[in-house]
N, C-alpha and C positions, 0 to 999 in steps of 0.2 A: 504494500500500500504506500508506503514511501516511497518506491518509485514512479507511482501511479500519481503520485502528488509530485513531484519534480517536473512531472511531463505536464500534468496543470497550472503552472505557476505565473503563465502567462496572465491568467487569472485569479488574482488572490482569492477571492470566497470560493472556490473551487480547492487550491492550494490550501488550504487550512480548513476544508474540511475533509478532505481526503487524508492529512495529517493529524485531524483527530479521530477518525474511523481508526486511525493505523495505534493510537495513545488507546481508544476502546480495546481493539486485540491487547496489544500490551496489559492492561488491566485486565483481563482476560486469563491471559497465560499468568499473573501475579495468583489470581484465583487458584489455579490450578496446581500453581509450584504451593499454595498455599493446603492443597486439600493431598497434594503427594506424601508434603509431611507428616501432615495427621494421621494417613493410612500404613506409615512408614514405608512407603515405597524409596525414599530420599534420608537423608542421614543429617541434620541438623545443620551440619556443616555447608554439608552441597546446600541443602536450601538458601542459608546464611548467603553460600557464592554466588547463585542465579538470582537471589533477591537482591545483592550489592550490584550486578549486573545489569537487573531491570531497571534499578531506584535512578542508574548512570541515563540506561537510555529512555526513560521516560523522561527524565529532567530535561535530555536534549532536543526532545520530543516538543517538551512544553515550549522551549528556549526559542524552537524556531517557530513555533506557533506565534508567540510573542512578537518576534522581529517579522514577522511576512512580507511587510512591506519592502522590508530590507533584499527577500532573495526573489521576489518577483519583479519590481522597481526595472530590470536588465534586460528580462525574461523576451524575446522575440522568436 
């Protein structure tokens, strides 16, 4: 889905909301890593690393959501 938003950026409401479809998976798969633990499919640790992993790429997630202006402004 972030690729599918880079190709829409021509259009910012387009671009940021294909960029928040992509933050909804994201949160998604948090669910998920979240329900792996409790079934003990995953070991506290691994969780610990794929959740340090998500918390990274959601934030950047957000970050360009924020700035939009900033990566479509170019966009031709």
């Amino acid at each position: 889905m972030i690729a599918e938003a880079w190709g829409h950026r021509r259009y910012p409401a387009s671009f940021v909301s294909k960029l928040t479809d992509a933050l909804g998976e994201a949160n998604e798969t948090q669910s998920w890593l979240d329900d792996a633990l409790d079934c003990g499919y995953i070991t506290s640790a691994q969780h610990g690393d794929h959740d340090s992993a998500w918390q990274s790429i959601g934030g950047m997630m957000n970050n360009t959501i924020g700035k939009a202006d900033d990566f479509c402004r170019n966009a031709s």
